[in-house]
C-alpha positions as CSV (number, residue, x, y, z in Angstrom):
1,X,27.9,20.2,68.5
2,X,25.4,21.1,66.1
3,X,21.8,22.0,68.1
4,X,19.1,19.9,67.5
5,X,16.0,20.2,66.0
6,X,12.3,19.0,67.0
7,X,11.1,16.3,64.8
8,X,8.9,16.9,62.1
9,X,6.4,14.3,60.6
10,X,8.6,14.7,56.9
11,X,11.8,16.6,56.6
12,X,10.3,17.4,53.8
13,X,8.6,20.3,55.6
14,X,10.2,23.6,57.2
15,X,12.1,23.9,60.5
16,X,14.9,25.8,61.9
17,X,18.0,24.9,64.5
18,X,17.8,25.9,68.0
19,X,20.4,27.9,69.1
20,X,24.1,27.4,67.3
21,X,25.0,27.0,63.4
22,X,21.9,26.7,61.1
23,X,20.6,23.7,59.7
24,X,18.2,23.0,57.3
25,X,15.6,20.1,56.6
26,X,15.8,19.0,52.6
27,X,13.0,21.2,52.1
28,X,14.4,24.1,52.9
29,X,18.1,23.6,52.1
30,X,16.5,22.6,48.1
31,X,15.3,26.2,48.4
32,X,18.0,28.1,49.7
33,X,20.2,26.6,46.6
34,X,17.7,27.1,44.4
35,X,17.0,23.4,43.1
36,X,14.8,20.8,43.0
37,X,14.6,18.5,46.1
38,X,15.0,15.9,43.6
39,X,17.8,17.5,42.5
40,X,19.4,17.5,46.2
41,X,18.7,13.8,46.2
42,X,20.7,13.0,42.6
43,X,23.5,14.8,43.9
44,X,23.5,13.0,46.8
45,X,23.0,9.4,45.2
46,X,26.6,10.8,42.7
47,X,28.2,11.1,46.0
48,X,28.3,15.5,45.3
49,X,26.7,16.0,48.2
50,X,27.6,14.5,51.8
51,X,24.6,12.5,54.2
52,X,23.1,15.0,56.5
53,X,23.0,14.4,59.8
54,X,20.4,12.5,61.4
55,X,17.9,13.0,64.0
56,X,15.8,10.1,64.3
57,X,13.9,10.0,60.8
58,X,15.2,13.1,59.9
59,X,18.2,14.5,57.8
60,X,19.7,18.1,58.9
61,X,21.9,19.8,56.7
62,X,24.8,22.6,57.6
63,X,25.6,25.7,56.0
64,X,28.5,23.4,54.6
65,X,25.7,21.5,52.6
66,X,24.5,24.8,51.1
67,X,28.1,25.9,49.8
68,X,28.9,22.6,47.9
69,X,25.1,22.9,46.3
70,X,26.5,26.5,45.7
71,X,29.4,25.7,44.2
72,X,28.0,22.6,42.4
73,X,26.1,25.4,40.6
74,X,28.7,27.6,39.6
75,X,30.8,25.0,38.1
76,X,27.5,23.4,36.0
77,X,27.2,27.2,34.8
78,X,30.9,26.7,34.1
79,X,30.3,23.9,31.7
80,X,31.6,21.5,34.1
81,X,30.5,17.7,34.3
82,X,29.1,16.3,37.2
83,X,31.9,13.5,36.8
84,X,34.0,16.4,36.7
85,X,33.1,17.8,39.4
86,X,32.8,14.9,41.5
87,X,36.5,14.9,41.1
88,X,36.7,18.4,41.8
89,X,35.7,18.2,45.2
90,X,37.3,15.0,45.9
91,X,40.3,17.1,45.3
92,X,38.8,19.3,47.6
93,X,37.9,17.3,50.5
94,X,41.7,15.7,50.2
95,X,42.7,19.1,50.7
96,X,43.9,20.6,47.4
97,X,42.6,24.3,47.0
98,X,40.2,24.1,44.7
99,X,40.7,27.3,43.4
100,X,44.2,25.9,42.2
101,X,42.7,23.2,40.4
102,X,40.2,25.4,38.7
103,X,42.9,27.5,37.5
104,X,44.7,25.0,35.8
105,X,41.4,23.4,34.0
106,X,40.9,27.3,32.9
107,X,44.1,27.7,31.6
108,X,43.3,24.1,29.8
109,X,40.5,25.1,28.7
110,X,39.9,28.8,28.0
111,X,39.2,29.2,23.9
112,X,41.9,29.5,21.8
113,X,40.2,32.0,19.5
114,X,39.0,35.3,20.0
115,X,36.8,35.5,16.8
116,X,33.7,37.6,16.7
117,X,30.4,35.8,15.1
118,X,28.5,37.8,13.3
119,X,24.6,37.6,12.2
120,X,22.6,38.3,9.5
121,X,19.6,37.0,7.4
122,X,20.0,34.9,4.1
123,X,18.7,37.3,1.5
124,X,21.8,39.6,3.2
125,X,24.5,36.8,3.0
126,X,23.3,36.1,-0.6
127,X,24.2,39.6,-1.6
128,X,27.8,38.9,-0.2
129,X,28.5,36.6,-2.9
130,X,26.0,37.6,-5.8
131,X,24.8,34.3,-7.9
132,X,27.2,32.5,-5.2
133,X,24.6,30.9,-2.7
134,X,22.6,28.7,-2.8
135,X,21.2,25.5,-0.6
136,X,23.8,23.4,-1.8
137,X,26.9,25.9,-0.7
138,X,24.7,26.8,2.2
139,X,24.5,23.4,3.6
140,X,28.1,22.5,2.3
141,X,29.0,25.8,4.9
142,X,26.9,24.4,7.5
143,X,28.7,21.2,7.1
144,X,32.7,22.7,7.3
145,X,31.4,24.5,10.4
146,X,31.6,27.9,8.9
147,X,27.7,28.3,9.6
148,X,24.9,27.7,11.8
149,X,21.4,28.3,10.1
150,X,18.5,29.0,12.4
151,X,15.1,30.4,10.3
152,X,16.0,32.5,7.8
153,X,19.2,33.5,10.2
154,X,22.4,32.7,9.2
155,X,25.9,33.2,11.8
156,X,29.5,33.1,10.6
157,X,31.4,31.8,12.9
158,X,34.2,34.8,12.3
159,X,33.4,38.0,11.1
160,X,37.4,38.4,10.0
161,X,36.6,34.6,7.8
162,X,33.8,35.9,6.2
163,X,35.5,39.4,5.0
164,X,38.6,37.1,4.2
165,X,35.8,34.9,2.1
166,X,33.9,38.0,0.3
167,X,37.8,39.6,-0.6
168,X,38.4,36.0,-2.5
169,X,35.6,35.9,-4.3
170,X,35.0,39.6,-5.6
171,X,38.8,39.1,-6.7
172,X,37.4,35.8,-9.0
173,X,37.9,32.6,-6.6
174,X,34.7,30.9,-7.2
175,X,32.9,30.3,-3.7
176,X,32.9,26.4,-4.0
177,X,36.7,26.8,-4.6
178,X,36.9,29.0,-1.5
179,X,35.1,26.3,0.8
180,X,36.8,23.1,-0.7
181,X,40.4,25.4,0.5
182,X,38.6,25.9,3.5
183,X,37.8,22.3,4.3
184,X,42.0,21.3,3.0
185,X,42.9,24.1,5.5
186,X,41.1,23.4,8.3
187,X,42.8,19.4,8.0
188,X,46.3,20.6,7.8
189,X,44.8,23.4,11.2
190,X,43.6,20.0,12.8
191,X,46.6,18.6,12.3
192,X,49.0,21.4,13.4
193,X,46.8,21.7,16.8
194,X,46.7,18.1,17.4
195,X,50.9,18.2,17.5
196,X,50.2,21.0,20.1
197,X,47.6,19.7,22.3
198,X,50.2,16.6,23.0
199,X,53.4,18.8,23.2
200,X,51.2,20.5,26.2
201,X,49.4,17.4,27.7
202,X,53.1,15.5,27.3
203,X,55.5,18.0,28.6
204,X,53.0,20.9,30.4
205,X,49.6,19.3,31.5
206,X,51.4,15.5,32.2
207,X,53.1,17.3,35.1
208,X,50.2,17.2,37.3
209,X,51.0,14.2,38.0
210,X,54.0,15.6,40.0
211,X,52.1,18.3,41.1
212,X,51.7,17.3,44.5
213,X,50.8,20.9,46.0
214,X,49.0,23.4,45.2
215,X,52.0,25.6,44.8
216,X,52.8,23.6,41.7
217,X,49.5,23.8,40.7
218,X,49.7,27.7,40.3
219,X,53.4,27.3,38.6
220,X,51.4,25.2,35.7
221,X,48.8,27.5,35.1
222,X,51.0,30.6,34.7
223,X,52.7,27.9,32.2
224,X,50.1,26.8,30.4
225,X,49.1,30.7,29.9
226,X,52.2,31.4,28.8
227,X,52.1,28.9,25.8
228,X,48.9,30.1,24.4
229,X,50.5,33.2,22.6
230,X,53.4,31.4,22.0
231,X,51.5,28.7,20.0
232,X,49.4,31.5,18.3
233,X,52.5,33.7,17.2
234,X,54.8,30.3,15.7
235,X,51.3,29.1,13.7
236,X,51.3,32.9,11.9
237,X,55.2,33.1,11.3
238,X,55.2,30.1,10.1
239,X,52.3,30.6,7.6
240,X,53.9,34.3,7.0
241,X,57.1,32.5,5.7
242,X,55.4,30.3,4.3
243,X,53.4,32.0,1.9
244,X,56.9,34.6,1.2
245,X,58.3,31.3,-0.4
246,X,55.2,30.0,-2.3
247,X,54.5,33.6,-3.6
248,X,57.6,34.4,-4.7
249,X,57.7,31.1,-6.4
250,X,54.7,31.6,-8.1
251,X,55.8,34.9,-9.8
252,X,59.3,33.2,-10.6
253,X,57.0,30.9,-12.8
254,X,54.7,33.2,-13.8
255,X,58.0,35.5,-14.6
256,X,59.1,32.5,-16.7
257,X,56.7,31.7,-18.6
258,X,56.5,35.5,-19.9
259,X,59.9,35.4,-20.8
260,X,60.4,32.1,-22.5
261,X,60.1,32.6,-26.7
């Protein structure tokens, strides 16, 4: 049994456990997580954080308190809801490792693409594309995505994009032309990664509804990790054939034009 504590006017204010585990007044537990009492409260309103016990008037929290706060922290830093994870550690509490369950919402979730952004001002993207930019294809970049304009700071998205971009247009494409592929390519992208996403939530992800232990949640994240290449590497040969049959096509036209009379 936990020890008990000598009542304070608030529990607002400090106080420490006799002898035994520690426990801490709301005060002091806000402060060894590093948040708001306020904060505490929310959490405890969302049902994230369990009622202390009680002495009388006052609420005494267990080292067990300070973990969830803790770990409520780590998964906000994460990019986790708190709906999320509310359902986290209702997993948790119904036993499920919770590690497990993290491992298959990284595996879900982890980015796709490893592309480098790179920064620079406007007057130094303007000499990219000599007589090329302007606030029209600026915004028009801004708009596909490709962009994100802070001051007079400009960041592609991918540094490998914008090379690809620059090689187009020094050979002749016209900028405009480039973007307006851009935005047709990104649709037929959307489209090719939509019939992923459900060939993975269908046959891969649509599993954990069978997963009933935490064993099988391991099994689907070393499954899910597995498809990510595999996804990556049938997207470029694909596209790699592709563009063998439209080339050589296009100089079979080209070759016939030059040689009809």
């Amino acid at each position: 049994m936990l020890a008990a504590v000598t009542e304070e006017p608030t529990e607002e204010q400090g106080g420490h456990a006799g002898a035994g585990a520690r426990e801490y007044r709301i005060g002091e537990l806000a402060k060894a997580a590093g948040v708001p009492v306020r904060t505490l409260r929310y959490y405890q309103e969302r049902k994230l954080l369990p009622p202390p016990r009680r002495e009388g008037r006052i609420g005494l929290y267990s080292e067990d308190h300070l973990a969830r706060l803790r770990m409520i922290g780590n998964l906000l830093d994460r990019g986790h809801t708190l709906e999320g994870i509310r359902e986290l550690l209702a997993a948790w509490e119904q036993g499920r490792d919770i590690g497990a369950v993290l491992g298959v919402e990284k595996a879900v979730t982890t980015p796709w693409s490893n592309e480098v952004p790179v920064t620079m001002t406007l007057d130094e993207l303007a000499a990219l594309f000599p007589g090329e930019v302007g606030p029209e294809s600026v915004a028009r970049a801004v708009e596909l995505g490709h962009i994100e304009v802070d001051g007079d700071r400009v960041t592609h998205w991918s540094r490998r994009q914008l090379d690809a971009t620059v090689t187009l247009v020094r050979a002749g494409v016209p900028l405009d032309a480039v973007l307006s592929a851009g935005q047709e390519l990104q649709r037929s992208m959307d489209d090719l990664a939509a019939m992923f996403v459900r060939l993975i939530t269908t046959h891969v992800v649509g599993r954990l509804d069978e997963a009933v232990d935490d064993r099988h949640l391991g099994a689907l994240t070393d499954t899910i990790a597995r498809l990510r290449p595999g996804a990556q590497v049938t997207v470029e040969a694909g596209f790699a054939r592709a563009m063998d049959r439209q080339v050589r096509a296009a100089i079979d036209e080209l070759l016939g034009r030059l040689t009809t009379p």
